[in-house]
C-alpha positions, 0 to 999 in steps of 0.5 A, spaced: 435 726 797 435 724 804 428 727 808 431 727 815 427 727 821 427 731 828 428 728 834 426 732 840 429 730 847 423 733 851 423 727 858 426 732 862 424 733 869 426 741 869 429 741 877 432 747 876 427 750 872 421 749 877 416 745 873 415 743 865 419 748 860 416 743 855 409 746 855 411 753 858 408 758 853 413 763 852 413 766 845 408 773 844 402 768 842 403 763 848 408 759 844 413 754 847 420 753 845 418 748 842 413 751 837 420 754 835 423 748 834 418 744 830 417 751 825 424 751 823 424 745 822 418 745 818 421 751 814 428 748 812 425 741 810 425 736 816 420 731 814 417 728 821 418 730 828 419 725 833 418 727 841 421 723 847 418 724 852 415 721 859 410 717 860 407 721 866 407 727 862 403 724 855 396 726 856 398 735 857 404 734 851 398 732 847 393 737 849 398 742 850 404 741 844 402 735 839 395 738 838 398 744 834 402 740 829 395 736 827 396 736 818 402 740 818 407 734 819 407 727 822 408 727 829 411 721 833 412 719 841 417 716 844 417 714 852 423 715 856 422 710 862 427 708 866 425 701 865 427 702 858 433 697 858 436 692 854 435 685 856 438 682 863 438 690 866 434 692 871 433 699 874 437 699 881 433 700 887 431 709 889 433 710 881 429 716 880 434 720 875 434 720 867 439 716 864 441 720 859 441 724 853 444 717 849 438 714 852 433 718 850 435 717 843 436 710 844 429 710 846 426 712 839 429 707 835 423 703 834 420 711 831 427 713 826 430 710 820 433 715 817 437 721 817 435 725 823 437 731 827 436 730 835 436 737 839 434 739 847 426 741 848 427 747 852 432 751 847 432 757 842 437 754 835 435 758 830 432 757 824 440 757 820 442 752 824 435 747 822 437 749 815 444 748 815 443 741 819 437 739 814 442 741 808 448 736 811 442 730 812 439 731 806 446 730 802 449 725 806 450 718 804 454 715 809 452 711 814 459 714 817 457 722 817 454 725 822 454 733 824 453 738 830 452 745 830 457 749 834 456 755 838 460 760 840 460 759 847 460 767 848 453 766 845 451 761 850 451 763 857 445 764 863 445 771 866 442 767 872 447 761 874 453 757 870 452 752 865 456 746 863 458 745 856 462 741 851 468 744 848 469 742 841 475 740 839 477 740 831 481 738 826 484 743 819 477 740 816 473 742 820 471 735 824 470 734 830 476 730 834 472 731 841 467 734 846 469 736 852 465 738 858 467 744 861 464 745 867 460 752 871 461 756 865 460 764 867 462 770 866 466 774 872 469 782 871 468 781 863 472 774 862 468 767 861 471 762 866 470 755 868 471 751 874 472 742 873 470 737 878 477 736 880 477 743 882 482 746 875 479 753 873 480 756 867 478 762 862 475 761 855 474 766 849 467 768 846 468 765 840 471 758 842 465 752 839 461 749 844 455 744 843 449 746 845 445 738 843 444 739 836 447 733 833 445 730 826 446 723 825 444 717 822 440 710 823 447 707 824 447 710 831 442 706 834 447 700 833 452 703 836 448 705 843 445 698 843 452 695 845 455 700 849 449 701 853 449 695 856 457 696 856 454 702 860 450 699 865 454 694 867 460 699 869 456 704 872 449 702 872 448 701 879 450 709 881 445 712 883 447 719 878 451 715 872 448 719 865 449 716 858 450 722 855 451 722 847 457 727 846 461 721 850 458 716 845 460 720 839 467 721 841 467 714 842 466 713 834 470 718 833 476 714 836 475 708 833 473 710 827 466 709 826 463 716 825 466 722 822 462 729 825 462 736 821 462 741 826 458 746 822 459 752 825 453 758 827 454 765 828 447 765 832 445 767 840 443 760 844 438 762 849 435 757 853 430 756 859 436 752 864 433 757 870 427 759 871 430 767 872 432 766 864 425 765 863 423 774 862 430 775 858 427 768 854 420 772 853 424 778 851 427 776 846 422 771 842 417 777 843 423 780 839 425 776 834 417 777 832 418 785 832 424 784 827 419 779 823 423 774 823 418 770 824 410 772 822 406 772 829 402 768 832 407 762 829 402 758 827 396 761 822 
């Protein structure tokens, strides 16, 4: 059986938010988002955790995050730089942007040569969904079979901005065929409606699956982003604002064949720290899921 790893993206700037949300203390005993994280993975049988983040912010990640973790569970680094690029590329002139999400995750494969889950720093999952991704992982053979969990996008949205999601597009097996990104996601007079880029709008149901990045892959895809981020870099590497995300990766194996995605789905409420007014309702919540013992407080005795 598999022992998978969790990969935990926790390079982001936090423009919106106004500052670190990897370190945030937010839980009744001042614990972090990712504290949560790491905890619920430990709990379904994730074997090693792995952090991406920046260089600049590695000495308060140790003291503040790592630190917790000391003798629970091997812990990892990796570093999400902009000169973190294959050979022959070099980062444009006033770059300041991150690549990515396909980045980060293509920055940590010197860290991971198994089965692993990847998932955002600065989001509430749920301990079902760690558990149903570590079972996939763990029974899962195939250089092919990769996993995401899909939330309804009901279950999803801020109370304090619009949110982009992708869209899960399934098979009758419940596979993924494709994600696609909806943007300024927001409820108005008691419906949820989007708007794209180009200006189209339209309505989604509650219930419709989404991706929130919690993605279950295996070491298979690191070749794949290797090629594709130079392909990347020579098409759109000199914009200032271009992004290598992962949903577009995956659906680029989807379509040729290379990866099949089980959508497994999760009844449970996302929440997430995408503004710094979601931060009380956060607070709120994480106090309640201690009061409701979901989990033992403080989370770490």
């Amino acid at each position: 059986m598999n022992q998978p790893s969790l990969l935990i993206m926790a390079a982001g700037m936090g423009s919106r938010y106004g500052g670190l949300k990897q370190i945030d203390a937010l839980g009744p005993h001042g614990e972090t988002m990712l504290d949560y994280a790491v905890y619920d993975a430990m709990q379904a049988g994730f074997a090693k955790i792995v952090f991406v983040i920046r260089k600049d912010i590695e000495a308060p990640f140790r003291e503040k995050i790592v630190s917790r973790f000391a003798g629970k569970l091997p812990i990892e680094l990796a570093f999400q730089e902009l000169e973190m690029l294959p050979k022959g590329f070099e980062v444009p002139e006033g770059r300041v942007k991150p690549w990515g999400t396909a980045h980060a995750i293509y920055c940590a494969k010197s860290a991971i040569n198994e089965p692993f889950a990847a998932i955002n720093a600065d989001d509430y999952y749920g301990p079902e969904a760690f558990q149903a991704m570590a079972d996939f992982l763990k029974n899962t053979t195939s250089p092919e079979e990769f996993a995401m969990i899909g939330y309804q996008v009901g279950n999803t949205l801020s109370d304090h901005g619009s949110v982009s999601r992708g869209l899960c597009l399934q098979d009758r097996g419940g596979f993924l065929r494709g994600a696609e990104e909806h943007y300024n996601i927001r409820r108005e007079n008691g419906k949820i409606c989007f708007e794209q880029p180009d200006g189209r709008k339209g309505e989604l149901t509650d219930g419709d699956l989404c991706s929130m990045n919690f993605w279950g892959f295996q070491p298979s895809l690191f070749d794949h982003l290797e090629n594709t981020f130079s392909d990347f870099l020579r098409e759109r590497g000199q914009e200032m604002k271009s992004e290598f995300v992962i949903p577009n990766e995956v659906n680029k194996m989807i379509s040729a064949g290379t990866a099949r995605v089980k959508v497994l789905r999760s009844d449970a409420q996302w929440f997430g720290v995408t503004y710094k007014a979601d931060r009380p309702t956060v607070v709120a919540r994480l106090r309640a899921l201690g009061e409701k013992e979901v989990y033992t407080m403080p989370l770490w005795n």
